[in-house]
Backbone as numpy.savetxt, mean C-alpha at the origin, in Angstrom:
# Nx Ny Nz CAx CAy CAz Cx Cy Cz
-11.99 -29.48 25.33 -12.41 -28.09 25.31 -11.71 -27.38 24.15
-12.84 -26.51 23.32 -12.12 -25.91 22.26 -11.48 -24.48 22.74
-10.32 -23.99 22.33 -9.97 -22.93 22.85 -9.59 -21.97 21.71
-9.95 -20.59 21.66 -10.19 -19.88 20.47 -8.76 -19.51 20.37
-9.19 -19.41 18.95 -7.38 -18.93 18.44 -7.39 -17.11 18.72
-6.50 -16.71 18.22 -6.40 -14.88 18.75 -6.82 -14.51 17.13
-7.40 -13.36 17.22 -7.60 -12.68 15.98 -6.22 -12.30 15.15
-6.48 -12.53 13.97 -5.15 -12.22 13.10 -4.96 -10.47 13.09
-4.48 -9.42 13.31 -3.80 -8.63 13.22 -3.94 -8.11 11.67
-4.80 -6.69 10.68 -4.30 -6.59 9.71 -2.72 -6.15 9.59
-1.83 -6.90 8.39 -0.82 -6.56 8.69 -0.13 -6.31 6.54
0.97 -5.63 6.27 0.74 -5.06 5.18 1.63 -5.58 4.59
2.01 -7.25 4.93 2.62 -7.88 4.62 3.73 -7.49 3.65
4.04 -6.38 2.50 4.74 -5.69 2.05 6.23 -5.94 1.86
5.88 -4.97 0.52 7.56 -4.90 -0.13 7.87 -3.82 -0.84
8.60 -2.55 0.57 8.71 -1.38 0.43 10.07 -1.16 -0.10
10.41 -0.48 -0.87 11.77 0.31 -1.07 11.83 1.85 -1.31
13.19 1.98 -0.94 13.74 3.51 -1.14 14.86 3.34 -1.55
15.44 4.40 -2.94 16.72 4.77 -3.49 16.31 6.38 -3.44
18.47 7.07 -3.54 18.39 7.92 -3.71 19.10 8.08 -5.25
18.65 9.31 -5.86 19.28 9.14 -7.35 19.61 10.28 -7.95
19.94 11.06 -8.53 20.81 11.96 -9.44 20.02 13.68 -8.89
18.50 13.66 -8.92 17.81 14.51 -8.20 17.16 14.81 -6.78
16.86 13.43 -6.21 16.21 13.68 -5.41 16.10 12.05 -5.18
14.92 11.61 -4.44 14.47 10.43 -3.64 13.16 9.44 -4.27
14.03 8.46 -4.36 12.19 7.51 -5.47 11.88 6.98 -3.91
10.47 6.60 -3.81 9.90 5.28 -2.99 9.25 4.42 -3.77
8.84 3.32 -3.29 7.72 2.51 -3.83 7.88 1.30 -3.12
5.69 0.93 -3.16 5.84 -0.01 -2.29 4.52 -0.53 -3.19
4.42 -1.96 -2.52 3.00 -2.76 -3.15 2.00 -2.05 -2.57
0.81 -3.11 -2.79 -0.65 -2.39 -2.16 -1.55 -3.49 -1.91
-0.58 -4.54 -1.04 -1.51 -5.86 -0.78 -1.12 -5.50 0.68
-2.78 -5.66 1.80 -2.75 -5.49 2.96 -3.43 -7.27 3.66
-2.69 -7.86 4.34 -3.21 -9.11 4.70 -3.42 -9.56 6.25
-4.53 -9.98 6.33 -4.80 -10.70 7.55 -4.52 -12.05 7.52
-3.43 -12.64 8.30 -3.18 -13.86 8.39 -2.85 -14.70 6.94
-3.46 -15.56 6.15 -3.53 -15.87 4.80 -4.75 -15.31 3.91
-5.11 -14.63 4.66 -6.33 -13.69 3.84 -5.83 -12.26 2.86
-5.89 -12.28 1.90 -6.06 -10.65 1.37 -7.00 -9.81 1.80
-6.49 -9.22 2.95 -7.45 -7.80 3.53 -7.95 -6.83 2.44
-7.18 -6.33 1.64 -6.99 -5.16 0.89 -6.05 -5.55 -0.40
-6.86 -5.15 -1.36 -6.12 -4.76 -2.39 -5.32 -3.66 -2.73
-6.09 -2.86 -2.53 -5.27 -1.65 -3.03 -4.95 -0.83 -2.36
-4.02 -0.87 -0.89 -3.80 -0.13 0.08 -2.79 0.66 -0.26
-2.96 2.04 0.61 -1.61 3.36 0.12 -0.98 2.40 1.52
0.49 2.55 0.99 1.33 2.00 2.16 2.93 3.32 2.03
2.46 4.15 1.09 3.42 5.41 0.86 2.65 6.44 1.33
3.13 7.08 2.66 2.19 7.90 3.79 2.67 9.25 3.65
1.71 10.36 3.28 2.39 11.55 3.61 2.75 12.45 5.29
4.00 12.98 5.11 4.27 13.17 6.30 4.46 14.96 6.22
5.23 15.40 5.61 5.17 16.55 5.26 5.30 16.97 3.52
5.39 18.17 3.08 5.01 18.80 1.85 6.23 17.99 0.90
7.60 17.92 1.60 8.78 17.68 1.72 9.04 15.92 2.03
8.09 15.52 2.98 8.52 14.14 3.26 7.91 13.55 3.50
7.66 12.28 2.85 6.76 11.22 2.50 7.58 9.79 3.07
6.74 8.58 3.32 7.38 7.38 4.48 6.48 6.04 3.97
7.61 5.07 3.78 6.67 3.65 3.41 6.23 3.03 4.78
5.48 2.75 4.80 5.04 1.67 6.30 5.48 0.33 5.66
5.95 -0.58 6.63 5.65 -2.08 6.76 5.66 -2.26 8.11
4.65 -3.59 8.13 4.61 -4.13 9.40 3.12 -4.39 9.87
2.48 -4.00 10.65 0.89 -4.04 11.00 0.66 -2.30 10.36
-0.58 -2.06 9.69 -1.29 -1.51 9.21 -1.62 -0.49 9.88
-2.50 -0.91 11.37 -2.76 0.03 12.13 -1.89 0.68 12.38
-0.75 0.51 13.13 0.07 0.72 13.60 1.50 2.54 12.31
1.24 1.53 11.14 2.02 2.28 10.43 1.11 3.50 10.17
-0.29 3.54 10.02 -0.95 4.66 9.49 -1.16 5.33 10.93
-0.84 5.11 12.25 -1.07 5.50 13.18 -0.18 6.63 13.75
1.16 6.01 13.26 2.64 6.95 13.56 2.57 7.63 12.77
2.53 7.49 11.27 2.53 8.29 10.23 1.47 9.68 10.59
0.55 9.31 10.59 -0.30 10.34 10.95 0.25 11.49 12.28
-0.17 10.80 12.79 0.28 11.38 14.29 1.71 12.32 13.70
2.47 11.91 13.50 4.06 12.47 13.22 3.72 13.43 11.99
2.45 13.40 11.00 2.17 14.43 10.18 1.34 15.80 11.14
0.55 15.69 11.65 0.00 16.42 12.80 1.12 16.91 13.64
1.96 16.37 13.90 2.79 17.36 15.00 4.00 18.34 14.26
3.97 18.15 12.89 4.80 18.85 12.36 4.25 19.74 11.52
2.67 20.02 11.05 1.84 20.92 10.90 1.74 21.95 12.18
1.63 21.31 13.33 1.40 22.25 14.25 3.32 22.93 14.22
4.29 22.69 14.31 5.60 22.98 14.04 5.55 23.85 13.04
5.24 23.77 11.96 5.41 24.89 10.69 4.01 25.64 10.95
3.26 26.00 11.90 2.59 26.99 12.03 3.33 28.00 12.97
4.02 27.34 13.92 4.64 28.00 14.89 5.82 28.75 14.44
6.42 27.91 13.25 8.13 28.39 12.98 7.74 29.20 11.42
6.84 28.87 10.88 6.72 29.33 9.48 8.28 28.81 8.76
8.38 27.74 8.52 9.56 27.51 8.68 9.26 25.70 7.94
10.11 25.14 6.67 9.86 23.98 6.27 10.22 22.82 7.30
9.66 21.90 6.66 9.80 20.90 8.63 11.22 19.83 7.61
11.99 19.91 8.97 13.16 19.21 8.69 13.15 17.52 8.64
14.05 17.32 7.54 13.87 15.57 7.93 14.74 15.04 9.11
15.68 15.44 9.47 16.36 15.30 10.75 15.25 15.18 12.36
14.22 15.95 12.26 13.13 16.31 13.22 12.36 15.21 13.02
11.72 14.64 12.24 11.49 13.21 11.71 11.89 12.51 12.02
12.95 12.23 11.84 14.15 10.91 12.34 13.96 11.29 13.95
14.40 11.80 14.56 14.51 11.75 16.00 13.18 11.53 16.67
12.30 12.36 16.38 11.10 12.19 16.59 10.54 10.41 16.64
10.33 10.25 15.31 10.00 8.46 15.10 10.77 7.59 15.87
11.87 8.17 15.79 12.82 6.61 16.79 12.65 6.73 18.07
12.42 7.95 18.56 11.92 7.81 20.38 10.69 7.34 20.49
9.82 7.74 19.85 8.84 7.13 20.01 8.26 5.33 19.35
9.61 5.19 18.68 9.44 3.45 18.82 10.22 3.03 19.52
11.47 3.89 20.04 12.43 2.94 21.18 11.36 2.81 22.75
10.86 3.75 22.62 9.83 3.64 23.67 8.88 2.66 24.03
8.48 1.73 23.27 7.63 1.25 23.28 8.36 -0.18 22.48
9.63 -0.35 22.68 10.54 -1.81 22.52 9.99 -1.96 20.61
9.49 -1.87 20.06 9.56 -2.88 19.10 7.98 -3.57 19.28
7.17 -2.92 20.28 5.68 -3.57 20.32 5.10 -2.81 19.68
5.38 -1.27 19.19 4.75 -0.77 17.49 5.38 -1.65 16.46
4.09 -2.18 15.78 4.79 -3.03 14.67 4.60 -1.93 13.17
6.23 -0.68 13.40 5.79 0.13 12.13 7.34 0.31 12.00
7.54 -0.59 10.64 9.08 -0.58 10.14 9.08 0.07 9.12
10.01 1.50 8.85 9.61 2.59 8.04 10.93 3.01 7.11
10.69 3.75 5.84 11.39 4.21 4.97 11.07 5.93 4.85
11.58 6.22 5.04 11.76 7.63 5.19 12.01 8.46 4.27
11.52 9.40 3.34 12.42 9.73 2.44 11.66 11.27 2.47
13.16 12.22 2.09 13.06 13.72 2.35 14.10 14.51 1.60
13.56 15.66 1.42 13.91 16.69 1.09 13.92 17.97 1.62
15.53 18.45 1.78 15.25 19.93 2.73 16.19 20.62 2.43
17.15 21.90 3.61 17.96 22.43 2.74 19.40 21.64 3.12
19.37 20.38 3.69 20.47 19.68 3.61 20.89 18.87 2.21
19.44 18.76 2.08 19.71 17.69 0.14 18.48 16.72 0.67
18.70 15.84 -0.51 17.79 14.60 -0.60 18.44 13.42 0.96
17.70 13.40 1.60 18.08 11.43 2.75 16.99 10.66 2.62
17.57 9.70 2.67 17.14 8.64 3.12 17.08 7.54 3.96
16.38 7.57 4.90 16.37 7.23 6.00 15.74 5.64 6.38
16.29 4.48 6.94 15.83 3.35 7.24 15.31 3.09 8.65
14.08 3.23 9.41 13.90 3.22 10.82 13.26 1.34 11.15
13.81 0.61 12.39 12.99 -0.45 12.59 11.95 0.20 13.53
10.98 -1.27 13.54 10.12 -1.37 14.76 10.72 -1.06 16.16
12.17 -1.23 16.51 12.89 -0.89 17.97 13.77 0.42 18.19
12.91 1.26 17.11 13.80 2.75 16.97 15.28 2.73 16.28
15.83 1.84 15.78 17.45 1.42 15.37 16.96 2.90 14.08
17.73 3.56 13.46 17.78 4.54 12.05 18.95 4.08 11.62
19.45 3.72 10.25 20.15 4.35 9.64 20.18 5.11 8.26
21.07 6.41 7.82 21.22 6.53 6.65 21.90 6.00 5.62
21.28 5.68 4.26 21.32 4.61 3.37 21.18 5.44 2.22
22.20 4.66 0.89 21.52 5.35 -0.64 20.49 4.86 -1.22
20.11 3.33 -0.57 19.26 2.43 -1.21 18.48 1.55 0.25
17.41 1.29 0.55 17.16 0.02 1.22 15.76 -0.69 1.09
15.40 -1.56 1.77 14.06 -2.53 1.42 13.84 -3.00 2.46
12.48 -3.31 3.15 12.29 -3.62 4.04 10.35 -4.50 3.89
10.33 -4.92 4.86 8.90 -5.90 4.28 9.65 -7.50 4.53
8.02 -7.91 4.24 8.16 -9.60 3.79 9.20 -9.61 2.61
9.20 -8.90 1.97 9.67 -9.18 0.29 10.96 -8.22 -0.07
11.57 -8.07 1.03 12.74 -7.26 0.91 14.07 -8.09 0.30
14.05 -9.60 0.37 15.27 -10.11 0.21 15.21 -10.11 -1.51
13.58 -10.50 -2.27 13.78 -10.47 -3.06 14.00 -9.17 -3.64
13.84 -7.79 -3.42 13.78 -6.58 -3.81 15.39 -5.99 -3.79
15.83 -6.08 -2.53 17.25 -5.82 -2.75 18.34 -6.57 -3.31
17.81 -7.72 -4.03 18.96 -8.29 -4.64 18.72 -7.91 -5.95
17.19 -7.13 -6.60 17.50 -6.70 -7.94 18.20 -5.08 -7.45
17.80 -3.97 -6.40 18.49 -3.24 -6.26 20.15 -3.14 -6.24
20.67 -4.95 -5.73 21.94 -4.37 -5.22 22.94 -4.54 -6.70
21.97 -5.77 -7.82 22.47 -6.01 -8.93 22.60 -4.95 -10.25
22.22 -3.51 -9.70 21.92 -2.77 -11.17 21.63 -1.37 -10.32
21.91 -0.73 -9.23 21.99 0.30 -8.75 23.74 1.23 -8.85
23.36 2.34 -9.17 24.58 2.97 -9.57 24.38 4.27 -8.90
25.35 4.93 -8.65 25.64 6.75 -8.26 25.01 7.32 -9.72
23.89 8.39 -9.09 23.66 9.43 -9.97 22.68 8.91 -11.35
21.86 8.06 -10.74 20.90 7.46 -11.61 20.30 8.58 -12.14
19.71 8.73 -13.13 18.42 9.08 -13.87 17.12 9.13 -13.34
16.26 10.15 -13.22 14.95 10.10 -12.55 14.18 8.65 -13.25
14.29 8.61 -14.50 13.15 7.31 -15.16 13.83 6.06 -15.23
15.54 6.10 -15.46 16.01 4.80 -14.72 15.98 4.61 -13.09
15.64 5.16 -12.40 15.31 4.90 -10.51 14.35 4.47 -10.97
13.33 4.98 -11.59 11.73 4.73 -11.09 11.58 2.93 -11.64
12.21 2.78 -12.72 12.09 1.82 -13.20 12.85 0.47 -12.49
14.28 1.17 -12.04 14.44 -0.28 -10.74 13.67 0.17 -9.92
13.08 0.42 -8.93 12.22 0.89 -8.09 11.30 -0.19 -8.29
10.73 0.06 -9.84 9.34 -0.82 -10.17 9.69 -2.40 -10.19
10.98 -2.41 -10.86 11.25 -3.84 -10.97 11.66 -4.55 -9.52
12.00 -3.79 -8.58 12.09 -4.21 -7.31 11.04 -4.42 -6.65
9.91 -3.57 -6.57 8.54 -3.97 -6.20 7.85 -5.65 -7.04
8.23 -5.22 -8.20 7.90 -6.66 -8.97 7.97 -7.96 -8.37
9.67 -7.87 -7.72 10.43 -8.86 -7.74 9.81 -9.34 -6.00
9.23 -8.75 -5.63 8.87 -9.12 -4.20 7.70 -9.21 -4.11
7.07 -9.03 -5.21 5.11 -9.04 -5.43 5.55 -10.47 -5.93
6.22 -10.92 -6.90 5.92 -12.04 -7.56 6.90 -13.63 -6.55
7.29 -12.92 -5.70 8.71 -14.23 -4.96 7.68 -14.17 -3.10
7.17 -13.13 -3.09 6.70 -13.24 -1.60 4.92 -13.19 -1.76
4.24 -14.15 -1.11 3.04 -14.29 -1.04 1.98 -12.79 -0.31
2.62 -12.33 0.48 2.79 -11.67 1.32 2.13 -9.84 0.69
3.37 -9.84 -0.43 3.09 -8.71 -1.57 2.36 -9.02 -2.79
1.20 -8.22 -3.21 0.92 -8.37 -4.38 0.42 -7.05 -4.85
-0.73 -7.01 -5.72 -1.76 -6.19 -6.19 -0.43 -5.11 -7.13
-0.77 -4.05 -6.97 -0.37 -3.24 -7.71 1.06 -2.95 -7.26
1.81 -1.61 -7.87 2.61 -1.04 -7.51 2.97 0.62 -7.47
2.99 1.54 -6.10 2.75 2.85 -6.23 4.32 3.45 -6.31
4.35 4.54 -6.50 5.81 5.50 -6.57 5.67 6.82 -6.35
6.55 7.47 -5.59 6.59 8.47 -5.03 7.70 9.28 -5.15
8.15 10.23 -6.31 9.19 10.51 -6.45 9.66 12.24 -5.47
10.25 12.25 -5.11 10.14 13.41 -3.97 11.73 14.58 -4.60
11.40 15.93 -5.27 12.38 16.51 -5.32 12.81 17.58 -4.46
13.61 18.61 -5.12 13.57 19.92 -4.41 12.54 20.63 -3.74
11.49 20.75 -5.04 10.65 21.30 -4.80 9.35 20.84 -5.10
9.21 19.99 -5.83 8.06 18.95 -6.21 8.24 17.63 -5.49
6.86 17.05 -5.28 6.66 15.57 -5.07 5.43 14.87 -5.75
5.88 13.90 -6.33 4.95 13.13 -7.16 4.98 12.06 -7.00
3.31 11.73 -6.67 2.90 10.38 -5.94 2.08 9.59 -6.83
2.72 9.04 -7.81 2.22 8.10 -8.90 1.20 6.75 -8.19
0.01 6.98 -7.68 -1.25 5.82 -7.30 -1.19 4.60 -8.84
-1.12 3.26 -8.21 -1.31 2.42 -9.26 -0.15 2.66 -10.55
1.20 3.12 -10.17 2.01 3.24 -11.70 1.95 1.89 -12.28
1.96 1.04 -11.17 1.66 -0.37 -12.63 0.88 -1.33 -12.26
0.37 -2.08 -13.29 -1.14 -2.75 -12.62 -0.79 -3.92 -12.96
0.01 -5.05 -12.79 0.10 -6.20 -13.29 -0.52 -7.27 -13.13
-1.30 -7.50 -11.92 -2.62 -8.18 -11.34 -3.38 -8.02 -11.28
-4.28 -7.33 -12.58 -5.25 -7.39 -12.82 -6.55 -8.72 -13.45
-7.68 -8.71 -13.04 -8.46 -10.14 -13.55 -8.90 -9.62 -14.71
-8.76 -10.72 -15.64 -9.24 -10.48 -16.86 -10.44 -11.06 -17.28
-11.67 -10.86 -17.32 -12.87 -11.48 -17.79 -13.13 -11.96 -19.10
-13.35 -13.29 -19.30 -13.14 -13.44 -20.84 -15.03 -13.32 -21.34
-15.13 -12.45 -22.42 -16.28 -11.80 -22.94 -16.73 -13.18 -24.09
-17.62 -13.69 -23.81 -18.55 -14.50 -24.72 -19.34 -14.43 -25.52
-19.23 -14.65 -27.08 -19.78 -14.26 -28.07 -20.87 -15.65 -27.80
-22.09 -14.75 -28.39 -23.02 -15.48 -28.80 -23.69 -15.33 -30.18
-23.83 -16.48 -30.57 -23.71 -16.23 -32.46 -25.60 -16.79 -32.90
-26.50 -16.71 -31.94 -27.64 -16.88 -32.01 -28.32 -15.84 -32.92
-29.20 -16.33 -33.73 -29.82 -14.94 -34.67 -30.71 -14.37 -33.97
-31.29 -12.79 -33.78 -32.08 -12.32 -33.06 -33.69 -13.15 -33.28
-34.57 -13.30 -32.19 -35.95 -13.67 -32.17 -35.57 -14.97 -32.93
-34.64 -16.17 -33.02 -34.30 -17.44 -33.38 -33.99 -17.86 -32.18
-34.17 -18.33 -31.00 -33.20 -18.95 -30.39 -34.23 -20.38 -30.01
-33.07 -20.97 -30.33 -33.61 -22.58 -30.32 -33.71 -23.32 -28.84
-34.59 -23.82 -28.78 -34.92 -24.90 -27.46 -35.23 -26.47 -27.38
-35.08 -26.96 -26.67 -34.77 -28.13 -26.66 -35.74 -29.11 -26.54
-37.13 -28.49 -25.39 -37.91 -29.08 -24.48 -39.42 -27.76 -24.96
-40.48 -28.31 -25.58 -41.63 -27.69 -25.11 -42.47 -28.23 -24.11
-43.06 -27.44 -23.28 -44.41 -27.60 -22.28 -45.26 -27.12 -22.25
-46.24 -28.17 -22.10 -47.88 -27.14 -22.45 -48.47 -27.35 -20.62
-48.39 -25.85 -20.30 -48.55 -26.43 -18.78 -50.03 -25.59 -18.91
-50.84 -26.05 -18.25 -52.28 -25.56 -17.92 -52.56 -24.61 -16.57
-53.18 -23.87 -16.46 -53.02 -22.71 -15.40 -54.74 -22.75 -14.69
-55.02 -22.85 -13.71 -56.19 -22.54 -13.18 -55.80 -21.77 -12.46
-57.93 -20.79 -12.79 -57.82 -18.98 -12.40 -58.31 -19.59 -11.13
-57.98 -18.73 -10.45 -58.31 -18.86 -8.92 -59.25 -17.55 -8.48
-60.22 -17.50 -8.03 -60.88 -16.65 -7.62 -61.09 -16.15 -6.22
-60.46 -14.95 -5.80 -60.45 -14.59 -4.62 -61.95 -14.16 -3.73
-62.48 -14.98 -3.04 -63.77 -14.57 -1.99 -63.71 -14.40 -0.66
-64.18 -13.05 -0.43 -63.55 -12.26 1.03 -64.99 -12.41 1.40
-65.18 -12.66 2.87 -66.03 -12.34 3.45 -66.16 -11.31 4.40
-67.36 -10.48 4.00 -67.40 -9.43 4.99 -67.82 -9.76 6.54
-67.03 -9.09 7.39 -67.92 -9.33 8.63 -68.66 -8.38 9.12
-70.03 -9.44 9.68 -70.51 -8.33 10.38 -70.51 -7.84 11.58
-70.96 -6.61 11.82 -70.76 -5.84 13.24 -71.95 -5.29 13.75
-72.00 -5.72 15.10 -73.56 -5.17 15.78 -73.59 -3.99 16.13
């Protein structure tokens, strides 16, 4: 007896990071979403907005990460209607971890957190079992081991906005190209005081290249190999009418 296997789960196989740096908070994550050994998605956002102020990488199952994310953006819209009042990243953090300690670690949404308020720039590391901690740097995903070992080799206090972005990128690299898991592009999300900028596609390194074929035939010359003289009979269509009494 054949017995069916279980459906694969989309899951965002991923290789998210967060640093903090001289202004404010970089993210960046790939944009390969996979079912089982399948590429689901190429070009998935896996950098979720949460508020005006705070933006969150998902890894883990797909559904699941765009599910919390959302949800946790909705309840803090309804919050800054009530308070007129910017939504805190502290309210975030507590919020997300009860509602994954709740539910053990069977939400599969392992998250990077990153915010701005009037405490300063955090950055925040949450698992699938509600665990948080605060961090200057972390990685999380399939492709985190390769990502934080270029972070832990060349990260310094008080980076530069375009030196972050650039380990940032080379850390996404390093886990697109070492983990099967991550690929396609790479996005960035730089989050300040008062601005946030969500760079879609900052680098495209897997792209297919089509190679374009010249043809060097002269116009109304083109040579053939084989003539046929094929003969055609007309066929003549005869309908008969019927008759009716």
């Amino acid at each position: 007896m054949q017995v069916a296997s279980n459906p694969h789960f989309t899951k965002t196989g991923t290789t998210i990071v967060g640093l903090l740096y001289k202004d404010g908070i970089i993210l960046g994550a790939d944009t390969r979403a996979t079912a089982g050994t399948i590429v689901a998605e190429k070009n998935c956002q896996k950098i979720h907005y949460i508020a005006d102020n705070i933006y969150c990488c998902g890894a883990g199952t797909a559904a699941d990460t765009q599910w919390v994310t959302d949800r946790m953006a909705s309840e803090l819209q309804l919050m800054r209607l009530n308070s007129n009042r910017q939504s805190r990243v502290s309210t975030v953090v507590t919020r997300l971890k009860d509602h994954l300690y709740k539910y053990q670690g069977h939400v599969g949404a392992a998250l990077i957190l990153g915010g701005y308020d009037c405490i300063g720039p955090q950055l925040i590391s949450i698992s699938p079992n509600g665990y948080c901690t605060y961090l200057p740097y972390c990685t999380m995903g399939s492709g985190c081991l390769a990502a934080i070992s270029v972070i832990e080799s060349k990260y310094k206090d008080n980076l530069e906005e375009q030196e972050a972005i650039n380990l940032v990128r080379e850390a996404i690299e390093a886990g697109i190209v070492y983990d099967l898991g991550s690929g396609s592009n790479v996005d960035i999300c730089v989050i300040k005081k008062e601005k946030v900028n969500l760079m879609r596609n900052y680098r495209t390194d897997n792209q297919r290249l089509n190679e374009q074929f010249k043809y060097k035939n002269l116009k109304n010359n083109t040579p053939y190999i084989r003539q046929f003289n094929v003969q055609l009979e007309k066929v003549v269509d005869q309908s008969l009418q019927m008759e009716v009494e």
